[in-house]
C-alpha positions in Angstrom: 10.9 28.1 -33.2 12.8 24.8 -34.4 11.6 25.6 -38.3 12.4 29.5 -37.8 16.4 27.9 -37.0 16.4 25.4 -39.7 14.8 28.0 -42.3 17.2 30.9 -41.1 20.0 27.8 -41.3 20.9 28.9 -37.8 21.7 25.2 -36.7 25.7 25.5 -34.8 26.3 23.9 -31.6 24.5 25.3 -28.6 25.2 25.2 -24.9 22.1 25.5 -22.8 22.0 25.0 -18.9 19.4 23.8 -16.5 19.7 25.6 -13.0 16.7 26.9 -10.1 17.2 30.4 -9.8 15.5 31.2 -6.3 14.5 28.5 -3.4 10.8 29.0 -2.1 10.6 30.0 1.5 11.9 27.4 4.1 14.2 25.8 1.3 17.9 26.0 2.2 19.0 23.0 -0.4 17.0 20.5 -3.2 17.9 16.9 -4.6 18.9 16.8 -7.8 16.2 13.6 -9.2 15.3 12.7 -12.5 18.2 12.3 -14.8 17.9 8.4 -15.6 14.1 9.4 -17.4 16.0 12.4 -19.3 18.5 10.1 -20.6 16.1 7.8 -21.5 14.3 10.6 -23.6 17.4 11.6 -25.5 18.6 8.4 -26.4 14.6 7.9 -27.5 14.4 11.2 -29.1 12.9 10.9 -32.6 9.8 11.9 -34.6 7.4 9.3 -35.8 5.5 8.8 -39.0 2.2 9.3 -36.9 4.2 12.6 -35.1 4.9 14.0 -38.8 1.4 13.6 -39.6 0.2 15.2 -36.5 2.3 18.1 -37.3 1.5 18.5 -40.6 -2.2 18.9 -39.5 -1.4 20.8 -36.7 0.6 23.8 -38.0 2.4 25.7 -41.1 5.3 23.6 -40.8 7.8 23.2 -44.0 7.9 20.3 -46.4 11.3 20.1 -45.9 11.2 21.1 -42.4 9.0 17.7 -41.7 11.6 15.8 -44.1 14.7 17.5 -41.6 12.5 16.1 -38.4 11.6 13.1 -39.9 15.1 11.9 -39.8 16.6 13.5 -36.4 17.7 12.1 -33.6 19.8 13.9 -30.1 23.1 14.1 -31.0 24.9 16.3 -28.3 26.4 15.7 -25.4 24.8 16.1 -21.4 26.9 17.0 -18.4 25.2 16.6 -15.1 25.6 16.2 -11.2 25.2 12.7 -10.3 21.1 11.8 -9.3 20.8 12.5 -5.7 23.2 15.3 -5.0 22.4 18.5 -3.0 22.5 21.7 -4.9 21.9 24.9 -4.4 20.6 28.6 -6.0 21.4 29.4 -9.9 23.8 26.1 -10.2 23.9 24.1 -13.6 22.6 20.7 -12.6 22.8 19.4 -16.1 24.3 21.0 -19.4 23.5 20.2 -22.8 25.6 20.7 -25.6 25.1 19.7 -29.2 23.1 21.0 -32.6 20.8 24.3 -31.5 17.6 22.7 -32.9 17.9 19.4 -30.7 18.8 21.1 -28.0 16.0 23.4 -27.6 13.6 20.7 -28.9 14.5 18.9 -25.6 14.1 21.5 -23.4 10.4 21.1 -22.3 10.8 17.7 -20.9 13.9 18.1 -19.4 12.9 20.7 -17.0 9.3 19.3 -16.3 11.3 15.7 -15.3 14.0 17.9 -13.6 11.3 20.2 -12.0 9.0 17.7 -10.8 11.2 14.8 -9.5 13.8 17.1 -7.8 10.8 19.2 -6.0 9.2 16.0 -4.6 12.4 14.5 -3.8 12.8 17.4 -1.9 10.0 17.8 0.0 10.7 13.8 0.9 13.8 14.4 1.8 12.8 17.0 4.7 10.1 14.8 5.5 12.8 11.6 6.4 14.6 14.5 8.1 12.4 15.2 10.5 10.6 11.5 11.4 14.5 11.4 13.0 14.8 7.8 12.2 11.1 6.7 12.3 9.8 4.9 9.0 8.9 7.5 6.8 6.0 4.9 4.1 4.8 6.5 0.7 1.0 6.5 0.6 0.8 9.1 -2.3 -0.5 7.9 -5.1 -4.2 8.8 -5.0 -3.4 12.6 -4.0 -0.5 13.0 -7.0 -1.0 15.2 -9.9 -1.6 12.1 -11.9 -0.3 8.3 -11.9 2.9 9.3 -13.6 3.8 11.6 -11.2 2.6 9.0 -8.3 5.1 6.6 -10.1 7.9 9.3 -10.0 7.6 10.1 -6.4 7.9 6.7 -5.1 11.1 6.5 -6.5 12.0 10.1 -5.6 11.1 9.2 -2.1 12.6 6.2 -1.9 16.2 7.8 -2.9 15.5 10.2 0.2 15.5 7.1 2.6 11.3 6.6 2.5 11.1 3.1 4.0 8.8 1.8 1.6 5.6 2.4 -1.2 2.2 1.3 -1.3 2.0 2.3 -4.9 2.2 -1.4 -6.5 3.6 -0.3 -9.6 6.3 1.5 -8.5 7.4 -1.3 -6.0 7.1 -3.9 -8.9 9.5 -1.1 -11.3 11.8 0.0 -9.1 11.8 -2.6 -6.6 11.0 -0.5 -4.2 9.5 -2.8 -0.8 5.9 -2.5 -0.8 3.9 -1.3 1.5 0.2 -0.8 3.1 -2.7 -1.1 5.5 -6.8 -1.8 5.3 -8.4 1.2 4.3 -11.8 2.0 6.0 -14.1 0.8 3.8 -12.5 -3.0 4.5 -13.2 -2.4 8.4 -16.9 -1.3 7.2 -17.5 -4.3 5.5 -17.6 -6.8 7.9 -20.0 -6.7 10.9 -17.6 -6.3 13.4 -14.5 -4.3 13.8 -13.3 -7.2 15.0 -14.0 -9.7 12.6 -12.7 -7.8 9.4 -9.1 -7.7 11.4 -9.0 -11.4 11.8 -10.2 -11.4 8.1 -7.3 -9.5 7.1 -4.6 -11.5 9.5 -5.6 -14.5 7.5 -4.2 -13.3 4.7 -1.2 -11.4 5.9 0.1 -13.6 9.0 2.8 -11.7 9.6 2.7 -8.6 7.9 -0.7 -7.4 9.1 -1.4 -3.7 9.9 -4.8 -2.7 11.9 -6.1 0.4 10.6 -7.7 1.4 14.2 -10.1 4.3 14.2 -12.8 3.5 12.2 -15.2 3.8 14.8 -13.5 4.1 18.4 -9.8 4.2 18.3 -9.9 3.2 22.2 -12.4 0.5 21.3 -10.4 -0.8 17.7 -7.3 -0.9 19.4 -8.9 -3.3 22.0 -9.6 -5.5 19.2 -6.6 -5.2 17.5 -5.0 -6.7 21.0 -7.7 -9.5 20.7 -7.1 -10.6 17.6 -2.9 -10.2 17.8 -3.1 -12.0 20.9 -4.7 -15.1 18.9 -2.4 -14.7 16.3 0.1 -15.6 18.8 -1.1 -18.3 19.7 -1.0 -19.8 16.4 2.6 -18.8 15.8 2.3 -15.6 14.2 2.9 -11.8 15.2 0.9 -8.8 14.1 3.3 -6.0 12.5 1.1 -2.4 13.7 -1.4 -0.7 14.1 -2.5 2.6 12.4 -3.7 5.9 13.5 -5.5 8.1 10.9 -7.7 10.6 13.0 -7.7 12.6 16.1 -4.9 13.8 18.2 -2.1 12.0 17.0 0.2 12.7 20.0 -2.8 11.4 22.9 -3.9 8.6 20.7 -0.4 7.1 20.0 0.1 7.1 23.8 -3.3 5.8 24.6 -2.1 3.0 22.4 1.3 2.5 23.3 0.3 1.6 26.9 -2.9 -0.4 25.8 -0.5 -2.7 23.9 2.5 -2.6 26.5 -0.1 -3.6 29.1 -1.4 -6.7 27.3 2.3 -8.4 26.6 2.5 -6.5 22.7 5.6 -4.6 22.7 6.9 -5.5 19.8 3.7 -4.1 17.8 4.3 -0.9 16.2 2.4 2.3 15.8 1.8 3.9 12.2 0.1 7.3 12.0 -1.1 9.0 8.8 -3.0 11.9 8.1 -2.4 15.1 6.8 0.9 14.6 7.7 3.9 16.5 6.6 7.6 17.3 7.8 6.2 19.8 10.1 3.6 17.6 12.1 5.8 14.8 11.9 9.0 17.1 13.6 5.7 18.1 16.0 4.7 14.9 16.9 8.9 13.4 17.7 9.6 16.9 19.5 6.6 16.0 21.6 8.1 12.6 22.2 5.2 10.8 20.4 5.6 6.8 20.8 5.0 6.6 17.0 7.3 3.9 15.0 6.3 4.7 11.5 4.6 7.9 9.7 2.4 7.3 6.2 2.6 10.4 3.9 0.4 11.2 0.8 -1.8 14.5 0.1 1.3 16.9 1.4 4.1 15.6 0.7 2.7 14.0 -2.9 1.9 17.5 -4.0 5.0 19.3 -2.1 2.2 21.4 -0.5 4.2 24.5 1.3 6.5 24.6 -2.3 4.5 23.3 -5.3 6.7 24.8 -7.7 10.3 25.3 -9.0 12.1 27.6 -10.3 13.7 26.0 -12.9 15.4 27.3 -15.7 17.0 25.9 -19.2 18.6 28.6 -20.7 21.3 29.0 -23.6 24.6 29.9 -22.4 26.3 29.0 -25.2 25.7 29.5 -29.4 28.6 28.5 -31.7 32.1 30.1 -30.1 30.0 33.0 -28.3 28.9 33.5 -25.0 25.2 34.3 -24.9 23.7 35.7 -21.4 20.4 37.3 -20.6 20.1 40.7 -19.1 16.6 40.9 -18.3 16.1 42.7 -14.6 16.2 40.1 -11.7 16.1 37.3 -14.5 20.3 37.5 -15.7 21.4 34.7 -16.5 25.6 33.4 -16.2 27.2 32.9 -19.8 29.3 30.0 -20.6 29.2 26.0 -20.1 30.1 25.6 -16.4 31.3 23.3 -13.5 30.4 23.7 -9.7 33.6 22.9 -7.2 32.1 21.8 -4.5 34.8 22.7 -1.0 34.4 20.6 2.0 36.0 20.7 5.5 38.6 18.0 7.4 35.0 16.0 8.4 34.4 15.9 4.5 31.0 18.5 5.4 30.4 21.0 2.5 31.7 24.1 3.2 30.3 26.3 0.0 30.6 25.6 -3.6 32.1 27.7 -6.7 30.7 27.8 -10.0 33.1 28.1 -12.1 33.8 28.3 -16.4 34.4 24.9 -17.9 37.1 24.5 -18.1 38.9 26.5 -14.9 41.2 25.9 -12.7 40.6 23.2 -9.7 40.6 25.3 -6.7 42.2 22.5 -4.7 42.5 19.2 -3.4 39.0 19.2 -0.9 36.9 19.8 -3.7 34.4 17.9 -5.7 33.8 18.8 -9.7 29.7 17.8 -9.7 29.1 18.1 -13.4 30.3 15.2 -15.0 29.9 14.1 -18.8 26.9 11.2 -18.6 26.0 11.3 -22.7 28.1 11.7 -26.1 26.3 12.0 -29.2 23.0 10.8 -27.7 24.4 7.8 -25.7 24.7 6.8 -22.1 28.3 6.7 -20.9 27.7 4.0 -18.3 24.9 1.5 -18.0 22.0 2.9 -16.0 22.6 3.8 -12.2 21.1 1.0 -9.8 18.8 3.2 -7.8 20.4 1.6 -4.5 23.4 3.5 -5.4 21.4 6.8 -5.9 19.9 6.5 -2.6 23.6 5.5 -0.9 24.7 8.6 -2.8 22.1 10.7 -1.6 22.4 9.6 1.8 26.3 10.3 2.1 25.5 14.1 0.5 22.7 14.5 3.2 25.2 13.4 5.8 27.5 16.3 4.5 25.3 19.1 4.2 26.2 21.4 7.6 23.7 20.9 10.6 22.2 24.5 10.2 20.9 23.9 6.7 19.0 20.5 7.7 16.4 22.6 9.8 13.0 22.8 8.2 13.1 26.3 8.8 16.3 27.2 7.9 17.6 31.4 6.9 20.8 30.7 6.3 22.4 30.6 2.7 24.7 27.8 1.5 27.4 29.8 0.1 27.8 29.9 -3.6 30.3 32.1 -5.4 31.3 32.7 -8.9 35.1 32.5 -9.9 36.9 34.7 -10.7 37.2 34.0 -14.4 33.4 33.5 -14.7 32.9 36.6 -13.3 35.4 38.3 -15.9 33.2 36.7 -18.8 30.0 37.5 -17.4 30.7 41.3 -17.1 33.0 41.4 -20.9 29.7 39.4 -22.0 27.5 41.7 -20.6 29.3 44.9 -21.3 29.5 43.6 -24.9 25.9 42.9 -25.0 25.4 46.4 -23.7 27.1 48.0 -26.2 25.6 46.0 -29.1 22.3 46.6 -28.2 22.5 49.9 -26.6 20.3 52.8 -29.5 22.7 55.4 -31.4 21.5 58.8 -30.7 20.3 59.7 -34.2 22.4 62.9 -36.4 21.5 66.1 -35.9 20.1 67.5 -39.0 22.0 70.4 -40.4 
């Protein structure tokens, strides 16, 4: 497609727009994640020696097509929501602007980053929602659909308030504070239950977690209070103990009193599992006495939504509006801005997507798109992901009660303005007409 532009010497400035169409079932908003990796990419964006070789094997490609990519790098400009905002059906989230070729070049990346790290930072963000204040821990990375994207939802999680990772590598990148426990095979190891947990609170003193149901949960959490009790003695305190089997609810109060009763208060309960927003908002609602929850398979993979609807679509080709007019698939035309309006208590009270430029509609609103890149470079230094996560929490904060439930029917409210709507139908009508067959001449 690239070489049928450059060879038709159809290369103007372009508009294209990233926005998610339709929400899956039980999705009322998503987190807008990923943008640091995209600017990375464009400012990155180039072809190698070894990348023109590979194409010239690969394909009927152009001498002078190759010599065109040889030398190109992005050049355009990207307007986007800050990392961590809400947003909400058929809303831009990012805009690129710049030389058509470049811009559609870029677009497979931008929407699998987009795609991928908003969807998990999604389903994380319902999972924090619903643990109510309970440590939410990342235990992902095996079930992910590969190390990258194990790497990607650390981070992602960790904006959405996750209390920590026991993916190593992402803690070391993103300083992120790592976490974990002994897996099963470590209890297995050792003769006794009892002996690999004194094993492991040599090591980790202080920051020791039991993994408890190898065998007996009744029986391991007995030796968990042995061995915690003589790490007391020498001056040091065991951290948890965690629950990976059986009923969750039973065995986390079985526990609680087991540990109460033999002077352990302060020793926390972690369950894993299977778990995901809904058996966590189970297990609270049932008043389970369970401090932390570890997350992988379900929330790794976004299970009950595994996919996006994610569009990148031009909106924009030299001075002309472009729009699409496919059934159930139009698209808006133009490079736009979302107003977002917000109450007295600063809570969102529906957002307008609007041309760009158009008029502010007034003083409690928020313009989300801002300009982040001009001709292929960063505006500011990268965003310290503390921020994003501070960021994310503030928009969370703000988004109306209703649309935090896991379950939730109602709509956010998103309108278009009045002079968007005026150039989608003129751009549609035109398009209409354009394209619209002539009834052929009656012969005579």
């Amino acid at each position: 497609m690239a070489q049928a532009y450059w060879q038709s010497r159809t290369t103007r400035d372009a508009t294209f727009s990233l926005h998610f169409r339709k929400f899956p079932c039980n999705r009322s908003y998503y987190v807008f994640v990923g943008l640091e990796d995209v600017l990375d990419y464009l400012e990155e964006f180039s072809f190698s020696d070894a990348d023109i070789e590979a194409l010239k094997y690969l394909g009927p490609f152009d001498d002078g097509f190759l010599k065109y990519l040889s030398g190109l790098s992005f050049s355009g400009e990207v307007r986007s929501m800050p990392e961590g905002t809400l947003f909400f059906e058929n809303e831009p989230v990012l805009e690129v602007a710049g030389p058509v070729i470049e811009c559609q070049l870029v677009e497979t990346f931008l929407v699998n980053q987009i795609n991928l790290q908003s969807m998990m930072a999604t389903k994380a963000a319902r999972t924090v929602h619903a643990a109510a204040g309970r440590q939410v821990l990342d235990f992902a990375a095996r079930r992910t659909h590969g190390t990258d994207a194990a790497v990607k939802l650390a981070r992602a999680a960790h904006i959405t308030g996750f209390s920590g990772t026991s993916n190593v590598q992402a803690a070391a990148m993103y300083g992120i504070p790592p976490v974990g426990t002994m897996a099963h095979s470590f209890v297995a190891t050792f003769a006794r239950e009892l002996d690999a947990f004194t094993a492991y609170a040599a090591s980790f003193p202080d920051s020791s977690i039991f993994l408890v149901d190898t065998y007996d949960t009744e029986e391991g959490v007995k030796n968990a209070i042995k061995c915690a009790l003589e790490m007391r003695e020498l001056g040091h305190s065991l951290r948890g103990i965690r629950l990976d089997s059986g009923n969750l609810l039973k065995l986390s109060q079985m526990s609680r009193r087991m540990l109460d009763d033999a002077g352990l208060p302060f020793v926390q309960i972690f369950a894993s599992g299977g778990l995901d927003e809904f058996a966590i908002e189970s297990l609270v609602a049932s008043g389970a006495p369970i401090d932390g929850f570890g997350v992988g398979t379900k929330v790794g993979t976004s299970e009950d939504a595994p996919y996006t609807d994610f569009v990148y679509k031009m909106v924009k080709y030299a001075r002309r509006p472009i729009m699409k007019l496919s059934d159930d698939k139009q698209s808006i035309p133009g490079p736009k801005q979302v107003f977002r309006e917000f109450d007295q208590n600063r809570t969102f009270r529906g957002d307008i997507i609007g041309c760009e430029p158009d008029a502010d509609p007034g003083d409690q609103t928020e313009l989300l798109l801002r300009v982040v890149m001009e001709r292929g470079k960063r505006l500011q230094p990268k965003t310290e992901l503390e921020q994003v996560r501070a960021h994310f929490k503030n928009q969370f904060a703000r988004l109306p009660t209703e649309l935090k439930s896991l379950s939730a029917q109602k709509a956010y409210p998103v309108i278009l303005s009045d002079k968007l709507n005026k150039l989608t139908h003129h751009t549609r009508d035109a398009l209409m007409a354009t394209e619209e067959p002539k009834e052929a001449s009656a012969s005579p």
